[in-house]
ROTORPA-485946 format. One record per residue (C-alpha): x, y, z; residue in one letter; residue number from 1. Coordinates in pm, whole numbers. Example, Ala and Ser with C-alpha at 12.3 -4.5 7.8 and 13.67 -1.06 7.14 Angstrom:
! residues 2
R; 1230; -450; 780; A; 1
R; 1367; -106; 714; S; 2
END
This chain:
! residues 482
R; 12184; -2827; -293; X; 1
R; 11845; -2906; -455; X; 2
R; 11504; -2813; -368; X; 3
R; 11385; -3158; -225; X; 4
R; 11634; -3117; 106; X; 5
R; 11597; -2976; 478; X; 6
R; 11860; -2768; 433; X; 7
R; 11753; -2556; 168; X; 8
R; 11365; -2576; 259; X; 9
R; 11453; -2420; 647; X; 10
R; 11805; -2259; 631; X; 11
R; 11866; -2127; 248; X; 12
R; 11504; -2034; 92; X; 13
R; 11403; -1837; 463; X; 14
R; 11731; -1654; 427; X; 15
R; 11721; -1547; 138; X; 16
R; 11363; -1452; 121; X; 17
R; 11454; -1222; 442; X; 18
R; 11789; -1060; 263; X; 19
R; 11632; -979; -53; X; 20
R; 11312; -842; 86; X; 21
R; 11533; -661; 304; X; 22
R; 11793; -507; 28; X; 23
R; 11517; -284; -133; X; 24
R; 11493; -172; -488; X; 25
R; 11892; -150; -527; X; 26
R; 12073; -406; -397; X; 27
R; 11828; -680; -481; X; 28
R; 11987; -814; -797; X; 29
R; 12296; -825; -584; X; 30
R; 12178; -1033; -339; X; 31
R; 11985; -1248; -577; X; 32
R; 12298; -1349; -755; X; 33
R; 12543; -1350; -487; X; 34
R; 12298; -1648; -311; X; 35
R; 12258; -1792; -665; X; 36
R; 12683; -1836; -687; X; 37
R; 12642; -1943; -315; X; 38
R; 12350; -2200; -421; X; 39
R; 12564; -2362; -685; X; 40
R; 12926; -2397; -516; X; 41
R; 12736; -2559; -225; X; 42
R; 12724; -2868; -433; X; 43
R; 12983; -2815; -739; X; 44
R; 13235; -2631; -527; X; 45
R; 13524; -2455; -737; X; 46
R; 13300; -2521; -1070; X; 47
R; 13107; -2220; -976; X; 48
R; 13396; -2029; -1146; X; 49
R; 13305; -2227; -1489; X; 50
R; 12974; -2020; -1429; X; 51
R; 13097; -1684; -1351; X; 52
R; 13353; -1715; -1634; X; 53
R; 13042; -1730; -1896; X; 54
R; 12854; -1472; -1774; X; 55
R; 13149; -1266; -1776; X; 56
R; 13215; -1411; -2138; X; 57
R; 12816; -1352; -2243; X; 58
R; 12802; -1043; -2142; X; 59
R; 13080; -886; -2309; X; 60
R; 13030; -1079; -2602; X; 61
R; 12658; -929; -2592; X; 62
R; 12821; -606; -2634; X; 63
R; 13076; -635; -2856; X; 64
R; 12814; -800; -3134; X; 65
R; 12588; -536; -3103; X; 66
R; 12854; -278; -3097; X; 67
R; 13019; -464; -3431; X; 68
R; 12988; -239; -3742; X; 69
R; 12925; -510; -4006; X; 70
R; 12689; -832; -4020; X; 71
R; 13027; -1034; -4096; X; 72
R; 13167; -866; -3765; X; 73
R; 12878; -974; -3612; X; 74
R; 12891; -1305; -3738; X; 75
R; 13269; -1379; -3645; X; 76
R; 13156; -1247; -3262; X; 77
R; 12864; -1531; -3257; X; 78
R; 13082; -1774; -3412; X; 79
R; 13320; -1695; -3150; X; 80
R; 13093; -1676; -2834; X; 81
R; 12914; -1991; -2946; X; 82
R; 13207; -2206; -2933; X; 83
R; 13316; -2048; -2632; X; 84
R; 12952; -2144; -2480; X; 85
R; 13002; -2493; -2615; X; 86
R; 13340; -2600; -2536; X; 87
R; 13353; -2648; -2159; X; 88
R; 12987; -2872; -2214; X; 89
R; 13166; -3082; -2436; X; 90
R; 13478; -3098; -2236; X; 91
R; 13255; -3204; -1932; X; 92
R; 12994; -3381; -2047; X; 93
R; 13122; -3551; -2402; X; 94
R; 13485; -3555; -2418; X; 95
R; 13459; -3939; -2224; X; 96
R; 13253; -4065; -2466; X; 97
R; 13402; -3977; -2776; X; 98
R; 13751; -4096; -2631; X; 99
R; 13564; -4428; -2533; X; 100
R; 13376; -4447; -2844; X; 101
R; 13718; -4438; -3038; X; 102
R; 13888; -4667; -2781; X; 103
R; 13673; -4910; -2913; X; 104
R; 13662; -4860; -3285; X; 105
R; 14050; -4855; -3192; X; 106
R; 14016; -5214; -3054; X; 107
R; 13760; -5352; -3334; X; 108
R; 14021; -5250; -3605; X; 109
R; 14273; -5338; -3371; X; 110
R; 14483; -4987; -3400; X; 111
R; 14766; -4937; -3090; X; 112
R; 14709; -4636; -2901; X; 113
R; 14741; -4503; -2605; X; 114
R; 14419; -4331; -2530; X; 115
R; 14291; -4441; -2175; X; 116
R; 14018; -4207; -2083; X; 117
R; 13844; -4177; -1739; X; 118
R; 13494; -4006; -1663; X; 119
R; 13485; -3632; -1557; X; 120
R; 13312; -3492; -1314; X; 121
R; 13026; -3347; -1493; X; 122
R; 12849; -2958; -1348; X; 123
R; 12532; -3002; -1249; X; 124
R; 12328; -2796; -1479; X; 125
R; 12578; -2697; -1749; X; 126
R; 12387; -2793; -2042; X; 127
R; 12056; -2534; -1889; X; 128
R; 12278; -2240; -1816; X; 129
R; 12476; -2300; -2132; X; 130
R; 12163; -2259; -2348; X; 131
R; 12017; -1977; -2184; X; 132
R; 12376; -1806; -2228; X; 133
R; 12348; -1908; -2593; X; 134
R; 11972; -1761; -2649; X; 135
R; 12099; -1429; -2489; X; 136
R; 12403; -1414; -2721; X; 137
R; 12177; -1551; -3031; X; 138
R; 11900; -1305; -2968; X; 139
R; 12132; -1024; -2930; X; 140
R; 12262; -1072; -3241; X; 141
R; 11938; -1112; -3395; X; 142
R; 11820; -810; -3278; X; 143
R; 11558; -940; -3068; X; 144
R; 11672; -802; -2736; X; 145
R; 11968; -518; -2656; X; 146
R; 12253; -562; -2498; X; 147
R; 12286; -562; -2113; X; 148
R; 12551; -300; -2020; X; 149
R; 12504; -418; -1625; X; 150
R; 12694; -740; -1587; X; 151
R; 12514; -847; -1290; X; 152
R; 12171; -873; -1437; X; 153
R; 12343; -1072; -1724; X; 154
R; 12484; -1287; -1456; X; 155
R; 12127; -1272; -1244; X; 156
R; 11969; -1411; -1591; X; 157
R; 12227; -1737; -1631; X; 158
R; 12283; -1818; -1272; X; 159
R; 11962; -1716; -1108; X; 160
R; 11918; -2006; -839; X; 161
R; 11531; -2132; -902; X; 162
R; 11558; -2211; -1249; X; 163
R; 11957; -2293; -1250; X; 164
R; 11962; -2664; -1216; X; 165
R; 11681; -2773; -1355; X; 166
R; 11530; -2531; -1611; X; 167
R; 11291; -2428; -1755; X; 168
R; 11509; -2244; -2000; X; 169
R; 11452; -1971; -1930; X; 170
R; 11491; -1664; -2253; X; 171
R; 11642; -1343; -2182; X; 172
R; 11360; -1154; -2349; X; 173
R; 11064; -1304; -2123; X; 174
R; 11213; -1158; -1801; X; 175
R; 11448; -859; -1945; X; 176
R; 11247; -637; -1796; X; 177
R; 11200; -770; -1441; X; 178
R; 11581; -805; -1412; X; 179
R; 11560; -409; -1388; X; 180
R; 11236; -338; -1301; X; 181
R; 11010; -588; -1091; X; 182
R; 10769; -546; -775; X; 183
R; 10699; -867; -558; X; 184
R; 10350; -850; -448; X; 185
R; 10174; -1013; -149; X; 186
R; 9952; -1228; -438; X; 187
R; 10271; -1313; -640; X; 188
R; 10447; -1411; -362; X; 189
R; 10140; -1631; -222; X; 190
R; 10064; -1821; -581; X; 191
R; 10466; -1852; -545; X; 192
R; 10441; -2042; -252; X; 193
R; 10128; -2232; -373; X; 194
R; 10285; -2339; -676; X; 195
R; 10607; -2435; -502; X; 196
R; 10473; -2707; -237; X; 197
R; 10280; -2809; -497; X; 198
R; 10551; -2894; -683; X; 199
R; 10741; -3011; -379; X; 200
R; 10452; -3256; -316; X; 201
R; 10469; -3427; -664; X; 202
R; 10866; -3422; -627; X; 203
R; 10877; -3580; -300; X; 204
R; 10529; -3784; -254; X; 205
R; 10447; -3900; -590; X; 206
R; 10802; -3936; -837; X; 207
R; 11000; -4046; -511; X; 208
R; 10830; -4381; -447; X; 209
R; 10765; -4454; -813; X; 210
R; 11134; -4406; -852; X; 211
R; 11218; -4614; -584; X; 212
R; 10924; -4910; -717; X; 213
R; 11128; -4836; -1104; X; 214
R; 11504; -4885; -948; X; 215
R; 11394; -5202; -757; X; 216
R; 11291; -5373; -1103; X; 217
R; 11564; -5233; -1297; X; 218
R; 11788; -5361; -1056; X; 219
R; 11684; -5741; -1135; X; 220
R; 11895; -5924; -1396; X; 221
R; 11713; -5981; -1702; X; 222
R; 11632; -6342; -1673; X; 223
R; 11453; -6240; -1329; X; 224
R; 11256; -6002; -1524; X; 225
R; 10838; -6109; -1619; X; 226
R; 10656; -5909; -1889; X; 227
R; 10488; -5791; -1556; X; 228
R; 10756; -5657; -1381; X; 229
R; 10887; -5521; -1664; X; 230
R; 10617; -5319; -1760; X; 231
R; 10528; -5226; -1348; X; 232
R; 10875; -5074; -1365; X; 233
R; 10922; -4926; -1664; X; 234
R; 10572; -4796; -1588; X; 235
R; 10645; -4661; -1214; X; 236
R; 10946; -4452; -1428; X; 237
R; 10726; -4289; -1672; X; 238
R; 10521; -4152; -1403; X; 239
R; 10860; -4079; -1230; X; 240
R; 11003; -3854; -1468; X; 241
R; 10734; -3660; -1529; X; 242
R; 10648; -3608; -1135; X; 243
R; 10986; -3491; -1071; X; 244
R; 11072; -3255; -1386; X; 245
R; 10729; -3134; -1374; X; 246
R; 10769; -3085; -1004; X; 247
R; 11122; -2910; -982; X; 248
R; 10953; -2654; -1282; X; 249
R; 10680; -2572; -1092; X; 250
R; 10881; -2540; -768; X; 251
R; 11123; -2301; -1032; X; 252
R; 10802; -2113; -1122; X; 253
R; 10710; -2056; -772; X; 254
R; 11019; -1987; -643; X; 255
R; 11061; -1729; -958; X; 256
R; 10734; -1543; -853; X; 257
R; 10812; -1508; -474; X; 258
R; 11113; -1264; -594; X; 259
R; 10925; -1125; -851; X; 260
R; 11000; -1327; -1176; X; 261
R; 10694; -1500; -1389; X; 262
R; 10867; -1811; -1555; X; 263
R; 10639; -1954; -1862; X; 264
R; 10515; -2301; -1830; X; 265
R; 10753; -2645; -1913; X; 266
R; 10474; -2908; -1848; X; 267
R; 10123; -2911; -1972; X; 268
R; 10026; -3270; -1918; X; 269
R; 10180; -3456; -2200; X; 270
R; 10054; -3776; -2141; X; 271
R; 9741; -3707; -2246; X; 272
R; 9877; -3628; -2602; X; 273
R; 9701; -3792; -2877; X; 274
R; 10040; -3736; -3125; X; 275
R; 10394; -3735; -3041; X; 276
R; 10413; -3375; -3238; X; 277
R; 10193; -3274; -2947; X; 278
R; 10348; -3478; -2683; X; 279
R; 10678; -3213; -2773; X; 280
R; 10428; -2923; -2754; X; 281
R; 10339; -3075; -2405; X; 282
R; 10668; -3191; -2205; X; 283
R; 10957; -2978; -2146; X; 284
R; 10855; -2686; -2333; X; 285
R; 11100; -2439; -2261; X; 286
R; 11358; -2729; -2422; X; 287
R; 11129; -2814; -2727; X; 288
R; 11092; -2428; -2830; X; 289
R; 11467; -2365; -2757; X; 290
R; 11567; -2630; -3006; X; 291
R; 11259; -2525; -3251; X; 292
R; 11404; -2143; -3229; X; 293
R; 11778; -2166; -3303; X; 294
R; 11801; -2532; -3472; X; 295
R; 11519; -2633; -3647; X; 296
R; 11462; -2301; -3775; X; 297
R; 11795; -2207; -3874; X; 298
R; 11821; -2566; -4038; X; 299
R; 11509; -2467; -4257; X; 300
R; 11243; -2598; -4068; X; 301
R; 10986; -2739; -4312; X; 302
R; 11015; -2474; -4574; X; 303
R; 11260; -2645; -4764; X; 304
R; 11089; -2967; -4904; X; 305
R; 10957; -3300; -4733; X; 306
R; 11313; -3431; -4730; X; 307
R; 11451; -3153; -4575; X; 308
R; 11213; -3130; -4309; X; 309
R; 11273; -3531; -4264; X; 310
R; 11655; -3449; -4241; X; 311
R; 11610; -3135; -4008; X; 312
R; 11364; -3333; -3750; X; 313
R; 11637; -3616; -3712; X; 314
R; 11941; -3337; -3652; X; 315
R; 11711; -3221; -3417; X; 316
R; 11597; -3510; -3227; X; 317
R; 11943; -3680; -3225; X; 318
R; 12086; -3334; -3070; X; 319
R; 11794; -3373; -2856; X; 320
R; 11913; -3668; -2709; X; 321
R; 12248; -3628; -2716; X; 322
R; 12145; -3300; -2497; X; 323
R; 12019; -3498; -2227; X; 324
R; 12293; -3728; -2189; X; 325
R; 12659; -3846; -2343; X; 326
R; 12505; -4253; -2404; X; 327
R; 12372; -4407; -2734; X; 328
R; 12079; -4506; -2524; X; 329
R; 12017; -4123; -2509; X; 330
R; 12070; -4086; -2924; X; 331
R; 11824; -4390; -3001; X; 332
R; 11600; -4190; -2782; X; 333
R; 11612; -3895; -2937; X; 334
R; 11605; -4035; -3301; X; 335
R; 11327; -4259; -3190; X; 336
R; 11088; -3940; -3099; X; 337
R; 11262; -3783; -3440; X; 338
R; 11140; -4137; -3664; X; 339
R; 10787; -4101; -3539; X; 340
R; 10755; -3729; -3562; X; 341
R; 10863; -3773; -3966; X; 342
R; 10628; -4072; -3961; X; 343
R; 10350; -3852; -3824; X; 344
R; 10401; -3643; -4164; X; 345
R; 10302; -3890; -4378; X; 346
R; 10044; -4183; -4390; X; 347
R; 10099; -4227; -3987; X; 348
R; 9946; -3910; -3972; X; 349
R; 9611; -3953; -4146; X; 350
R; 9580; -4280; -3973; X; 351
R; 9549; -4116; -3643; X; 352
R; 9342; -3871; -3822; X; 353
R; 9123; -4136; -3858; X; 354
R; 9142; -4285; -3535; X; 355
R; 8937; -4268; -3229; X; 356
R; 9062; -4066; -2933; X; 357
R; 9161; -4389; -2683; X; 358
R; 9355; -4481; -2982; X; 359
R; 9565; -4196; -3051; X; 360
R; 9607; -4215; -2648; X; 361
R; 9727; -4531; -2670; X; 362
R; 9963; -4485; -2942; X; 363
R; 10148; -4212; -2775; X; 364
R; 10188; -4417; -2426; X; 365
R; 10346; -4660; -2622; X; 366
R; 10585; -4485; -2825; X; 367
R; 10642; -4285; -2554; X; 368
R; 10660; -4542; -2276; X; 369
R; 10887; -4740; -2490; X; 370
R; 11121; -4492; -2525; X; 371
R; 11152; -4442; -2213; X; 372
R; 11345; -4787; -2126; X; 373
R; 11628; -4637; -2327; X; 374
R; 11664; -4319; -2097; X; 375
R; 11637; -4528; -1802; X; 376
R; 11881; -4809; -1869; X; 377
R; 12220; -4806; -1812; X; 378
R; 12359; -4965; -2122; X; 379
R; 12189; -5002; -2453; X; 380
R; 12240; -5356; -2386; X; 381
R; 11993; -5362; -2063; X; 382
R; 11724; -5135; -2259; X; 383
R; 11756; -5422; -2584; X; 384
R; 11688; -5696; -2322; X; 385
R; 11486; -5484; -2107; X; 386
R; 11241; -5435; -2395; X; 387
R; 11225; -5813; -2485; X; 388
R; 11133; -5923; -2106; X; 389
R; 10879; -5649; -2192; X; 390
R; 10713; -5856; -2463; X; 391
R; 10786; -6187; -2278; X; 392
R; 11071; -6295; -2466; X; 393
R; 11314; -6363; -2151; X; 394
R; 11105; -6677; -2046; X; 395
R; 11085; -6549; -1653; X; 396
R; 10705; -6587; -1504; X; 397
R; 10554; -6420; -1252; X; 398
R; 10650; -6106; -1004; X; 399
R; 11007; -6158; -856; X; 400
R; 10977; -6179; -500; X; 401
R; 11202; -5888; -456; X; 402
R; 10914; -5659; -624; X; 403
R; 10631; -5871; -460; X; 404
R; 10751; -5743; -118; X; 405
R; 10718; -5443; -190; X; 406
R; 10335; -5414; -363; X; 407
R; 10167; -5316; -23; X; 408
R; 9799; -5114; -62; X; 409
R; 9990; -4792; 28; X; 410
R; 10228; -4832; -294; X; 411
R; 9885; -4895; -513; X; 412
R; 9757; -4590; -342; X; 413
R; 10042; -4391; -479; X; 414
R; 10033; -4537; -800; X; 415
R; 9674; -4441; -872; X; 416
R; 9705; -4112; -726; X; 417
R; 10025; -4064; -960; X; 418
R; 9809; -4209; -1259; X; 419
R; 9503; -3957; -1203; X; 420
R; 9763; -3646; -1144; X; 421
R; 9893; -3718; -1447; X; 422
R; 9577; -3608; -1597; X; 423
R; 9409; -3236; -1605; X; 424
R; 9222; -3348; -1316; X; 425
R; 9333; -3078; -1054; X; 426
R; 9318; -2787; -1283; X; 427
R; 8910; -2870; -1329; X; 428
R; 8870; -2914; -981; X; 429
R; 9069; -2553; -924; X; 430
R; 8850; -2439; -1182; X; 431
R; 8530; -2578; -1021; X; 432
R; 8590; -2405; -662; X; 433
R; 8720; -2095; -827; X; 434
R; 8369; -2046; -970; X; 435
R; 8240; -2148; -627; X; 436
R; 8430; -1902; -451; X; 437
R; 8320; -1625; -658; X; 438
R; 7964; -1718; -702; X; 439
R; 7935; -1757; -341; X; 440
R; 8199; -1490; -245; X; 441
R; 8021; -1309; 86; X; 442
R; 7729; -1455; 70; X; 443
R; 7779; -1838; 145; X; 444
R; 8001; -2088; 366; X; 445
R; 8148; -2177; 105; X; 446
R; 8361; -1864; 47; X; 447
R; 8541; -1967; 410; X; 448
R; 8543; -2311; 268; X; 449
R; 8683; -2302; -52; X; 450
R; 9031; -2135; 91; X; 451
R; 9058; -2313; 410; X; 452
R; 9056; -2652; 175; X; 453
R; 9314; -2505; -21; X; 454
R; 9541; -2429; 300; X; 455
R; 9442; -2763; 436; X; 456
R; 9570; -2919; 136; X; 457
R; 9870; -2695; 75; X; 458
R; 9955; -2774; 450; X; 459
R; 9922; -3119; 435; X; 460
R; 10134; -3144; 139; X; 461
R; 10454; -2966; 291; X; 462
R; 10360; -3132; 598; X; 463
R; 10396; -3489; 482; X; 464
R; 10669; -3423; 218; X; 465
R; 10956; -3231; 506; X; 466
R; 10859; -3559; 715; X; 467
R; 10962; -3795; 427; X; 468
R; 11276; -3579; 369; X; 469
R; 11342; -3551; 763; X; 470
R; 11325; -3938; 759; X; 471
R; 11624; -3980; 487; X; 472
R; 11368; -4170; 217; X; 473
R; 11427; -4229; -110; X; 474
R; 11511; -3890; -277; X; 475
R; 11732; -3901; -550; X; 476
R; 11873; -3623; -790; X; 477
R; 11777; -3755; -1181; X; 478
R; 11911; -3434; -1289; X; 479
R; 12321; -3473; -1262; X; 480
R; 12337; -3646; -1649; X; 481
R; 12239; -3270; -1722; X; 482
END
C-alpha cells in the first residue's frame, strides 16, 4: 500500500485516524503499530514477519548491550546485532548479484560450476527499517539513548507506517520521547494535513507526468535517441525524483504530526546547491547524516590526513550507492558523487570559490544531472550510450515522433511549474502572506483572505490529485529497489 492510492487515502488513513484518536493515552502505541504491521503485509504479505523478527531482535539486543558488564561485552553484542540487522538485506537485496557477478567472472575465466541464481523478491523498505534498527542498537551502545524495556515502542519506532517505506530515517533519539509521551494538537494535526497534500500534490501532479515524459524516452533504443530527447528525458527524471522522494517525506512528516510525531526535514531544495558537498547537505538528509554518523565518522572522517579523508569519502559514497540499489550503475553513482566531493577538497574547490553564483549552479546540475542517467538506466550499458546520445554522439536528429506526440502545452505547463517548485519559491511566498496575515490580522480583508487562499489551494491540490489517482494514471512506485 503506498500513499499515492484510493485505498489508503479513503479507507486506511480515515481509519486509523478514528482508532487511534479513539484508544486514548494507553492503547495508542498499540494501535499505531498493530495498523503499521497491517500497512506493510498489505503489500509484502508473510515478509511482515522479517519485520517483527528485528524488532524483536533490536530490542532485546538493546538490552542486553546496555545490561553487558564490560566494553568488550558490549562490543561482541553490537557485533552480533549488526550482522543480524544486515544479513536478511543482503540475503534479499544482494545475494543475486554477487551470485551473478561471479557467474560471470566464472564464464570469463571459463571455471565449471553450477551456480544458477534467480532474483528474489526484494521487501519493500528493508534497507530504511534496517538502518533505523541499526542507529537504535548503535546509539544504545554509545550511550546516546537508553534502552527501551517496552517492546512495542521499539517496534512503534522501526515499523511505524508514515515513515516505513520511504524514510526519512528516522533516529531513535529525535522521537524517544513522543513514543511515551506525545499530545496531538488541533494545530499539529492541521500543519499535518497541510504538509501531507502538499506532498501528495508534488507526488501525484508534478513527479507523475515527468516520470511518465522520462520512461517514454528511456524507452527508445539508442539510435532513436537526439541530444534533445536525451536531455528532455533525462531532464523530466531529475525533476522526477526529487518531486516524488521529496513528496512521500513530506507526506511522512505530515502524516507523523497528525499522530503526534515531528519528523526532521529530508529535502531542502538541493538543486539550488552551488557544491555537491552542499547538494548532500540538501537531498535526502536523514540518509546523508546517517551515513556521516556511523560510517564516515567511525572511518575517521577527515581527522586522519587528506588521504584518509579521500579514502573514507569513496567507502562512503560507494556504500552509498550500493545502498540504493544491488547494480554497478548504482556504485558508479555513488563513487561519482564520492570523486567530486574529494575533488571539491582540492583545487576544484577554490575554483568555485572563485566562481560566480550561475556558475557554481551550473556545475552542480551537471554533475548532478549526469549522474542521474546511471540511477535511471537499466544496465550500465544503456546509461554509457545514454550519455553519448546526450552529447550527440549516436548520430539520431531531431525529437522521435513517439516523444513529439506527447509535447502538448499542458505537459510544458507541468514542466515549468515542476522547474519553479524546484526552487524556494513557495516558502517566500508562505513567508510573504504570513507577514500579511499578521500585519493585517483583524483589521483588514486580507486576514479572511490570506487563509481562504491557502484552503483554496490545499483543496484544489487533493482535489485534482484523488481525480488523477481515481482515473488509473501514471503512478508508479520508484521506491521497491529500496
Amino acid at each position: 500500500m503506498v500513499f499515492s492510492s484510493i485505498i489508503f487515502l479513503f479507507l486506511f488513513l480515515p481509519i486509523t485516524l478514528v482508532l487511534h484518536l479513539v484508544a486514548g493515552t494507553r492503547l495508542r502505541n498499540t494501535v499505531l503499530l498493530a495498523v503499521s504491521l497491517l500497512f506493510y503485509a498489505w503489500g509484502e504479505g508473510v515478509y511482515v514477519l522479517l519485520m517483527m523478527g528485528s524488532i524483536l531482535l533490536n530490542w532485546l539486543f538493546g538490552i542486553l548491550i546496555a545490561g553487558a558488564g564490560t566494553e568488550r561485552k558490549k562490543k561482541v553484542l553490537l557485533a552480533a546485532i549488526v550482522v543480524f540487522n544486515l544479513l536478511p538485506l543482503f540475503y534479499f537485496k544482494y545475494s543475486f548479484f554477487v551470485l551473478e557477478n561471479l557467474v560471470r567472472l566464472f564464464s570469463f575465466l571459463h571455471i565449471s560450476h553450477s551456480l544458477a541464481p534467480a532474483p528474489l523478491h526484494l521487501p519493500i523498505g528493508i534497507s530504511f527499517f534496517t538502518f533505523q534498527a541499526l542507529s537504535f542498537v548503535i546509539d544504545v551502545y554509545r550511550g546516546i539513548v537508553v534502552p527501551q524495556r517496552n517492546p512495542l515502542a521499539v517496534g512503534l519506532y522501526i515499523a511505524l507506517f508514515p515513515q516505513l517505506i520511504a524514510g526519512p530515517i528516522v533516529r531513535y533519539h529525535d522521537i524517544a520521547r513522543e513514543l511515551t509521551k506525545r499530545s496531538v494538537r488541533l494545530e499539529d494535526f492541521a500543519v499535518g494535513v497541510e504538509r501531507f497534500v502538499y506532498g501528495l500534490g508534488k507526488k501525484v501532479l508534478l513527479a507523475n507526468p515527468m516520470g511518465a515524459m522520462a520512461d517514454r524516452v528511456f524507452a527508445l533504443g539508442l539510435d532513436q535517441l537526439s541530444p534533445a530527447a536525451a536531455w528532455l528525458g533525462i531532464i523530466c527524471y531529475t525533476l522526477q525524483i526529487y518531486f516524488d522522494f521529496s513528496g512521500y517525506s513530506d507526506m511522512a512528516i505530515g502524516l507523523g504530526r497528525m499522530f503526534g510525531f515531528h519528523f526532521l526535514e529530508n529535502f531542502n531544495y538541493p538543486y539550488i546547491s552551488r557544491s555537491i558537498r552542499e547538494f548532500w547537505r540538501r537531498w535526502h538528509i536523514s540518509l546523508s547524516n546517517w551515513f556521516r554518523d556511523y560510517l564516515y565518522v567511525p572511518l575517521g572522517g577527515n581527522r586522519k590526513g587528506a588521504a584518509r579523508t579521500v579514502c573514507n569519502l569513496l567507502i562512503v559514497f560507494l556504500l552509498c550507492g550500493f545502498w540504493h540499489g544491488a547494480s554497478w550503475n548504482f556504485i558508479i553513482w555513488g563513487l561519482w558523487h564520492g570523486t567530486f566531493l574529494v575533488l571539491e577538497r582540492g583545487r576544484v574547490g577554490s575554483l568555485l570559490e572563485r566562481s560566480p553564483a550561475w556558475g557554481r549552479h551550473l556545475y552542480v546540475l551537471l554533475v548532478v544531472i549526469n549522474a542521474w542517467v546511471f540511477f535511471r538506466a537499466e544496465t550500465l550499458s544503456q546509461a554509457i550510450g545514454y550519455l553519448g546520445a546526450m552529447y550527440g554522439l549516436n548520430g539520431a536528429a531531431g525529437m522521435h515522433p513517439y516523444v513529439a506526440i506527447t509535447l502538448d502545452a499542458e505537459f510544458y505547463l507541468t514542466l515549468t511549474m515542476a522547474l519553479v517548485l524546484s526552487c524556494p519559491v513557495f516558502p517566500a511566498l508562505s513567508r510573504y502572506l504570513q507577514r500579511l496575515d499578521e500585519e493585517f490580522h483583524g483589521r483588514h480583508a486580507l486576514a479572511i483572505v490570506v487563509p481562504a487562499g491557502k484552503l483554496f489551494v490545499l483543496s484544489f491540490l487533493l482535489l485534482f490529485s484523488t481525480m488523477n489517482l481515481a482515473t488509473g494514471a501514471y503512478n508508479p512506485f520508484i521506491y521497491f529497489r529500496f
